[in-house]
C-alpha positions as CSV (number, residue, x, y, z in Angstrom):
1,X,74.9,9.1,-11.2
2,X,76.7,10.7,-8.8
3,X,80.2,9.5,-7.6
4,X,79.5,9.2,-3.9
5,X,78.0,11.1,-1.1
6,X,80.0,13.8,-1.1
7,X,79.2,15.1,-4.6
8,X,75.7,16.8,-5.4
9,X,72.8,14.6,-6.7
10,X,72.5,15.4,-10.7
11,X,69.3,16.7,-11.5
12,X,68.5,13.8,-12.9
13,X,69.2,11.7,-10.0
14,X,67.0,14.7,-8.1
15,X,64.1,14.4,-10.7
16,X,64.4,10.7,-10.3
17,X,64.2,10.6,-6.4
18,X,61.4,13.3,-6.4
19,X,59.0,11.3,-8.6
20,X,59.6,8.1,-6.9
21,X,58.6,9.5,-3.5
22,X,56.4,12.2,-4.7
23,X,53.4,10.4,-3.0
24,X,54.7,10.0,0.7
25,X,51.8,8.9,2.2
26,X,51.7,5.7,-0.2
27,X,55.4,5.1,-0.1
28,X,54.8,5.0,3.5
29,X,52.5,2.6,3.4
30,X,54.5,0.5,1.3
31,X,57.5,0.7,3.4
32,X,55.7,-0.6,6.3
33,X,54.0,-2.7,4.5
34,X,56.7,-4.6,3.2
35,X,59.0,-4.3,6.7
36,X,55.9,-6.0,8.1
37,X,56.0,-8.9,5.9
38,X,59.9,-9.1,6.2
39,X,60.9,-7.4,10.1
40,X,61.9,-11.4,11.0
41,X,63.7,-12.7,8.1
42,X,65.5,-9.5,8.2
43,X,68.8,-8.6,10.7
44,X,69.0,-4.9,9.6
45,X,65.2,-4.2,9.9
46,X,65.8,-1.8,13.4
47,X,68.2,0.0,10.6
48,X,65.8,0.7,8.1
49,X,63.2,1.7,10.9
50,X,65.8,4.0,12.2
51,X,66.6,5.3,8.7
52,X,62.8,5.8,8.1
53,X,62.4,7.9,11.2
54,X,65.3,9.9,10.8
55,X,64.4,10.8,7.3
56,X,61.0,12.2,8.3
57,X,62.4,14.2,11.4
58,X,62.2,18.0,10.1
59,X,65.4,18.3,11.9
60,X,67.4,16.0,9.5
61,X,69.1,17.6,7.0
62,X,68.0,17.8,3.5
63,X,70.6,15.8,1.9
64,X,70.7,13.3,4.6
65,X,66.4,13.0,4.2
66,X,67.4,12.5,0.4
67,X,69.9,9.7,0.5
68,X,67.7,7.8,2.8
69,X,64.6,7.9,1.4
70,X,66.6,6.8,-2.1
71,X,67.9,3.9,0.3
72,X,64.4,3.0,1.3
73,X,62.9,3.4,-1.8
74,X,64.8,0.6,-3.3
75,X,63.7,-1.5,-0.2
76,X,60.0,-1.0,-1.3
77,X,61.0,-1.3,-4.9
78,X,58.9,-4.6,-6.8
79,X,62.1,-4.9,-8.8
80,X,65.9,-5.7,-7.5
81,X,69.0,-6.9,-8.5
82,X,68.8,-9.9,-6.4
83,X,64.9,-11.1,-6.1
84,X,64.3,-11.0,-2.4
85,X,62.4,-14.6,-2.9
86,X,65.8,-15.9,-3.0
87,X,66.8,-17.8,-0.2
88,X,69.7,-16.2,1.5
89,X,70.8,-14.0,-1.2
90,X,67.6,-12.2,-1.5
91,X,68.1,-9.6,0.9
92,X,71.8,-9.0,0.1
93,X,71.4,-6.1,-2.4
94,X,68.9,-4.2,-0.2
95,X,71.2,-4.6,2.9
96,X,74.4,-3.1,0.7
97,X,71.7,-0.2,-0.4
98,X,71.0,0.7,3.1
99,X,74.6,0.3,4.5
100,X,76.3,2.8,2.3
101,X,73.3,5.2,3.1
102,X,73.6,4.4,7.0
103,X,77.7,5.0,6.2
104,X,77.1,8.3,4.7
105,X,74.9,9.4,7.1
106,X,75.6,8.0,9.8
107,X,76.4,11.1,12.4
108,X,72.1,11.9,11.5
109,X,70.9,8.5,13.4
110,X,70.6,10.0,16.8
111,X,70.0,7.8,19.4
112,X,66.3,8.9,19.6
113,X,66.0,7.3,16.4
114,X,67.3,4.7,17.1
115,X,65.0,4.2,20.4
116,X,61.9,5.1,18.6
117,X,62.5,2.3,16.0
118,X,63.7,-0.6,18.8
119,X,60.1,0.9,20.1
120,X,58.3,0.3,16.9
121,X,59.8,-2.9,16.4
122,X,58.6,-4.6,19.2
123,X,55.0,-3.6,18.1
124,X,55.5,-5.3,14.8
């Protein structure tokens, strides 16, 4: 694995992220899906809205569209390192995922982003 965000991706860790999202329209779904079912248990939900948005502007950067989706794609993933049944702790390895991605990319969230997901998150 890399050894932070300011190295290259591996092409390993490239392959990796590529096959996980290689069916966007379903990983998607599963994202919103699964913010659905969560959005209220949640306090960084607006985040990962925000992050979602930003990483399928065509004006985000490559890199920054990678290291967000790899963020989100844990969120959707069935399998953590903390089972997200857990009361309390459950949501604690997702919300470290997406705060070092939100960190590294932080100057890419622009507040239109950040408006759209408020937006979308008081349809939810």
């Amino acid at each position: 694995m890399s050894d932070g965000f300011t190295s290259r991706f591996t092409e390993e860790e490239m392959a990796a992220i590529r096959k996980s999202l290689r069916d966007e329209a379903r990983f998607g779904a599963e994202f919103f899906a699964r913010l659905k079912r969560v959005a209220k248990r949640i306090p960084f939900a607006e985040d990962l809205l925000a992050a979602w948005i930003c990483a399928r502007d065509p004006s985000t950067p490559r890199r920054v569209r990678m290291t967000l989706l790899a963020a989100l794609g844990y969120f959707v993933l069935p399998v953590d390192a903390l089972p997200d049944i857990m009361p309390l702790l459950g949501f604690t390895d997702d919300a470290a995922v997406i705060a070092a991605a939100l960190a590294a990319v932080a100057g890419s969230i622009t507040p239109e982003h950040r408006e759209r997901a408020r937006q979308a998150m008081a349809e939810l």
